[in-house]
RODO-2510 file (C-alpha; in nm, 4 decimals, decimal comma):
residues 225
     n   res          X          Y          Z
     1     x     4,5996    -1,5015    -5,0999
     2     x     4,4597    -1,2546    -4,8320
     3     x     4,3419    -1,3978    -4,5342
     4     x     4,0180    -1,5519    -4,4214
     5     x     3,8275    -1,2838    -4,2718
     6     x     3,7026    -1,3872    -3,9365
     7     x     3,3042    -1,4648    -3,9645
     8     x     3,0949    -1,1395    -3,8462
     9     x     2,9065    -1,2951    -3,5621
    10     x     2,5738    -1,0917    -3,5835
    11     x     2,5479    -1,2581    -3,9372
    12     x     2,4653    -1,5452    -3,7519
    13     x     2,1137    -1,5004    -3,6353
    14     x     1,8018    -1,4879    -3,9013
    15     x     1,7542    -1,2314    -4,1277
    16     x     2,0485    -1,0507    -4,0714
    17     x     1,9442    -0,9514    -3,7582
    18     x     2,2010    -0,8258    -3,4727
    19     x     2,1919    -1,0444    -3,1531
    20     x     1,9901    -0,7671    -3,0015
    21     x     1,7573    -0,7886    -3,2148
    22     x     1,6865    -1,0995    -3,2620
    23     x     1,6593    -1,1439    -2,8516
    24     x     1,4038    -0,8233    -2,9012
    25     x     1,1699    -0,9985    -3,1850
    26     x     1,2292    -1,3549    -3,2065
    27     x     1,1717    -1,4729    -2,8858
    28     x     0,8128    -1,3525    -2,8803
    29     x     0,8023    -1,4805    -3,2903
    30     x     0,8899    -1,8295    -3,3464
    31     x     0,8460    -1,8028    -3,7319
    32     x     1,1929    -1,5890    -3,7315
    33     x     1,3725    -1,8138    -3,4585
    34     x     1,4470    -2,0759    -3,6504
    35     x     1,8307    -2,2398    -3,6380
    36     x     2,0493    -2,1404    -3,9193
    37     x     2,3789    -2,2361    -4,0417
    38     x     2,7147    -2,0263    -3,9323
    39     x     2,8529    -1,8433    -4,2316
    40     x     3,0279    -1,9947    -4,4443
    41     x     2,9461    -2,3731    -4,3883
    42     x     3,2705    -2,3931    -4,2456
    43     x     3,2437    -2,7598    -3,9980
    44     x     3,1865    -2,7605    -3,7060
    45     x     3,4425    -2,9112    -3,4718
    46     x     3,5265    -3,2707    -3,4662
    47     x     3,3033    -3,3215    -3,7841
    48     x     3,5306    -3,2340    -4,0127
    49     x     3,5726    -3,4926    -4,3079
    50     x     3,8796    -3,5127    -4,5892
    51     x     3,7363    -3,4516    -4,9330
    52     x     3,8986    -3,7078    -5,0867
    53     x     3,7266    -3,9656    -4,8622
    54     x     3,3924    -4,0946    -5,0882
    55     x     3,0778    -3,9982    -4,8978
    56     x     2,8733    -4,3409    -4,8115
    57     x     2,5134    -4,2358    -4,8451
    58     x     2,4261    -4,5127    -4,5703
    59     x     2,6504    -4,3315    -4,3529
    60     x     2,4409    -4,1258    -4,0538
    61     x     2,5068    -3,7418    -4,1070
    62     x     2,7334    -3,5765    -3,9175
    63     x     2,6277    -3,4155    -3,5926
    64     x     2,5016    -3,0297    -3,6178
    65     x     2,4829    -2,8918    -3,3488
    66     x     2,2962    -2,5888    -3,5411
    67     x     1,9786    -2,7997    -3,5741
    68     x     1,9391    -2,8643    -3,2220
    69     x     1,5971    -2,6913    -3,0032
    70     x     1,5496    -2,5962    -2,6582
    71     x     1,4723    -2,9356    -2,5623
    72     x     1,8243    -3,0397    -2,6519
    73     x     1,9846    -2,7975    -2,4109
    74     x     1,7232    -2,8126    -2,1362
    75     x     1,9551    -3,0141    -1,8889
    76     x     2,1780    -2,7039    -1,9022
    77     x     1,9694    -2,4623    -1,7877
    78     x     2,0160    -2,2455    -1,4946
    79     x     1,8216    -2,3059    -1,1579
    80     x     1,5308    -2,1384    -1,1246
    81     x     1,5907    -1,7326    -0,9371
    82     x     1,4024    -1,6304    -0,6283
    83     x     1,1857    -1,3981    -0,6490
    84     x     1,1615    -1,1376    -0,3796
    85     x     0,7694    -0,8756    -0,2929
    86     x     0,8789    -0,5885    -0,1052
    87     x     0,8308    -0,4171     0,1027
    88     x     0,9614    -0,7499     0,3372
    89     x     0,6756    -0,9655     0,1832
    90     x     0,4256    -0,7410     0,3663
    91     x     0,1887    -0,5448     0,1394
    92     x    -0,1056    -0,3091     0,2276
    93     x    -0,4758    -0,3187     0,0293
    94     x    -0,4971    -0,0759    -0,2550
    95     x    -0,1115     0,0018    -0,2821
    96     x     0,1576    -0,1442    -0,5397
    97     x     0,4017    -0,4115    -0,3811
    98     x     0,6612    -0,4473    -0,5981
    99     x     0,8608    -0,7822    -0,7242
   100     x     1,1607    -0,8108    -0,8495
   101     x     1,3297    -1,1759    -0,9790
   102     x     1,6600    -1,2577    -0,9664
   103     x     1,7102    -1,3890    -1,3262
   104     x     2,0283    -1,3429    -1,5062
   105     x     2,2403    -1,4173    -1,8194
   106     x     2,3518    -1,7938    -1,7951
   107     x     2,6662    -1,9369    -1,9577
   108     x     2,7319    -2,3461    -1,9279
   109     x     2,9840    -2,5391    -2,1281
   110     x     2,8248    -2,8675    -2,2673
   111     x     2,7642    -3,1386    -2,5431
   112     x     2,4902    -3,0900    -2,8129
   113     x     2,5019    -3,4250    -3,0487
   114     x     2,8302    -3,5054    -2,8819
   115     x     2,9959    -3,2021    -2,9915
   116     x     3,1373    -2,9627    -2,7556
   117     x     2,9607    -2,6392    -2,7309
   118     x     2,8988    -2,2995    -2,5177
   119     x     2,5660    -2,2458    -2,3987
   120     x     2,4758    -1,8969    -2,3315
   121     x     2,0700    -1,8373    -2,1688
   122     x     1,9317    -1,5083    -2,1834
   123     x     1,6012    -1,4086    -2,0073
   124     x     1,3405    -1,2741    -2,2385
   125     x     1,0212    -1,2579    -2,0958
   126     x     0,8405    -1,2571    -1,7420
   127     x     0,4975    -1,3762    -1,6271
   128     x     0,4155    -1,2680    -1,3097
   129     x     0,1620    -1,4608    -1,1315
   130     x     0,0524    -1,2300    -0,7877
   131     x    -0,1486    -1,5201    -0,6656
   132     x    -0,5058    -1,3354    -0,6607
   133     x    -0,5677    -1,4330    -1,0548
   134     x    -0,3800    -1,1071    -1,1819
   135     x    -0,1027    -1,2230    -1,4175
   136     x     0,1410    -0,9627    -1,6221
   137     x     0,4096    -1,0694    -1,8623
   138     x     0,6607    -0,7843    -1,9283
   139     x     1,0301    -0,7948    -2,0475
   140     x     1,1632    -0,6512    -1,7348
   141     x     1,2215    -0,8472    -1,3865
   142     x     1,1834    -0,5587    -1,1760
   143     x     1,4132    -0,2981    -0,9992
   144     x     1,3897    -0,2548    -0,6005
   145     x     1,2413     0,0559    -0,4950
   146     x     1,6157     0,1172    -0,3609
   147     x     1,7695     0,0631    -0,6902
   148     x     1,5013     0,2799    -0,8597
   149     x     1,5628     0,5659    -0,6158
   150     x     1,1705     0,5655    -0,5103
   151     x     0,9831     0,5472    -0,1897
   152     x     0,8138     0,2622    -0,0446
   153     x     0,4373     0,1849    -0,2566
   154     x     0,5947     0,3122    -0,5751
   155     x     0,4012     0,1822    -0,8532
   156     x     0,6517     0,0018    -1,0977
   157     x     0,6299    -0,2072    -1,4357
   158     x     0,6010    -0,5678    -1,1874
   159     x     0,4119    -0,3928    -0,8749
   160     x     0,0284    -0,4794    -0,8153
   161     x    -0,1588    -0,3624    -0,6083
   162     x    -0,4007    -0,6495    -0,4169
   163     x    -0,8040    -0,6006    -0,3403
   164     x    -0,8085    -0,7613    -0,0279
   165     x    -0,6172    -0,8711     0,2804
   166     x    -0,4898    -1,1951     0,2926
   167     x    -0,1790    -1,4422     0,1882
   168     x    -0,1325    -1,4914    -0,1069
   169     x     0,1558    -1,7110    -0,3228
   170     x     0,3402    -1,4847    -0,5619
   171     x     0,5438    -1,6612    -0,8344
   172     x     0,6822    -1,5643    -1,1844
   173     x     0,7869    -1,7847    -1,5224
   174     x     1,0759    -1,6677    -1,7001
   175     x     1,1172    -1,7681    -2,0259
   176     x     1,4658    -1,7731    -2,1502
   177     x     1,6045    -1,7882    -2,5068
   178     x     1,9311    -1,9767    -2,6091
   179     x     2,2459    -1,9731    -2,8053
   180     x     2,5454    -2,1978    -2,8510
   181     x     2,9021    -2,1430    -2,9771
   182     x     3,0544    -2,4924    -3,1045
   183     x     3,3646    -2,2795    -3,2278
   184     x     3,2564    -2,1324    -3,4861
   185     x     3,0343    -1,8015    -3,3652
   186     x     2,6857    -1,8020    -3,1806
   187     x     2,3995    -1,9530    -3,3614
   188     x     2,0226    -1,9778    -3,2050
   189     x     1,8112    -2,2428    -3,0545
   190     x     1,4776    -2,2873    -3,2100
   191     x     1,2283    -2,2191    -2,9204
   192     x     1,2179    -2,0887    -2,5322
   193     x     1,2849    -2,2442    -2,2017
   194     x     1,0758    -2,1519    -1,9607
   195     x     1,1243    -2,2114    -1,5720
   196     x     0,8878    -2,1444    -1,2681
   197     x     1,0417    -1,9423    -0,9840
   198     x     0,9230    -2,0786    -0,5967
   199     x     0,6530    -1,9278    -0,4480
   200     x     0,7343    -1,6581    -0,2706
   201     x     0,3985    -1,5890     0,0391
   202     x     0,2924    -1,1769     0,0430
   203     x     0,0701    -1,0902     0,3148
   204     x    -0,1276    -0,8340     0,2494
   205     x    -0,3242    -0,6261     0,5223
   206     x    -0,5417    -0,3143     0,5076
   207     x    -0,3932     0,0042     0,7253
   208     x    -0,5796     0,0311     0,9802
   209     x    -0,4066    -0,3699     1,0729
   210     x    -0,0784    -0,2680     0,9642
   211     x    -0,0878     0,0687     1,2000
   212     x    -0,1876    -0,1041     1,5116
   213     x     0,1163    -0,4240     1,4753
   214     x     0,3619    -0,1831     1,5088
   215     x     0,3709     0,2134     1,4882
   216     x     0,4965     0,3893     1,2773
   217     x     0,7428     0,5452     1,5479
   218     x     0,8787     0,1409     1,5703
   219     x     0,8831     0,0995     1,2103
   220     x     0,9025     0,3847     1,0204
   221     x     0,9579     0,2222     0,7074
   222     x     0,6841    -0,0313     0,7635
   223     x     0,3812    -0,0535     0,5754
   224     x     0,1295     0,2350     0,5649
   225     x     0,4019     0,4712     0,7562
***
């Protein structure tokens, strides 16, 4: 008899979908997130039963850890990223300052239903709150002006540019989706996490302020210069 062929892992997520693909359309689509079983219906570890053993129907089911939701892996989530308003939290009226967050892929080992599992987060989505009333989700959580080889007052896909001087509290929610191996291939959680990053305070000033506190001779990279 040939061998068991090892179970394809992308044929793990709904619809036939790659992991890639499901992180691109599910995760803004809850009616194609749902949990599904790994191929196969082989069991999951440490719920494996003989077959000659009768099946009580008063018995409680086994644990599956393949029905579990966001809610059940919540305590594993990562801690919330900082996020960071350049240039130096200092911003001038009418030009972008850009934010980046510090959100990454998070892997935890864990229990789901008392059954040892992997959990792997993956950030989605980002809602950036500017702290003026302008809000922007996008799927990105920024690139430095450094990193994106641009000068200072770039405008960028998290940049925004403010009305008026003043402090203001920045912030972003990222919502993450989830998986979980329990040794038999990733499956999905049903639903998103979402976490709130601090407030981070931009103070934004017009140019004519930000000329006279220091020259741009001091500070040539400083705001304005």
């Amino acid at each position: 008899m040939a061998p068991t062929p090892p179970p394809n892992p992308d044929a793990v997520y709904p619809g036939g979908r790659t992991r890639d693909e499901w992180l691109a359309e599910c995760a803004f689509d809850q009616a194609c997130a749902g949990t599904v079983v790994a191929p196969g219906g082989a069991p999951l570890p440490g719920t494996e039963q003989a077959d000659v053993q009768p099946v009580d129907p008063a018995a409680p089911a086994a644990p599956d850890p393949t029905t579990a939701t966001i809610q059940d892996v919540a305590d594993f989530a990562p801690a919330p990223p900082a996020i960071v308003g350049e240039p130096d939290g200092i911003g001038v009226v009418g030009m972008p300052t850009n934010f980046v967050v510090g959100a990454e892929e998070h892997v935890v080992q864990g229990q789901i239903f008392d059954v040892p599992v992997t959990v792997r987060f993956t950030p989605v989505s980002y809602v950036f709150s500017y702290g003026d009333g302008a809000v922007r989700e996008t799927r990105s959580p920024g690139e430095s002006w450094d990193d994106l080889s641009a000068p200072q007052f770039t405008a960028t896909a998290t940049s925004h540019a403010y009305g008026a001087p003043g402090e203001y509290e920045a912030g972003a929610t990222i919502r993450y989706a989830a998986e979980a191996d329990a040794g038999g291939g990733w499956f999905p959680i049903a639903g998103l996490l979402e976490l709130d990053t601090p407030t981070t305070v931009i103070r934004i000033v017009d140019v004519e302020t930000a000329l006279v506190e220091r020259t741009c001779d001091e500070d040539p990279g400083g705001p304005g210069c």
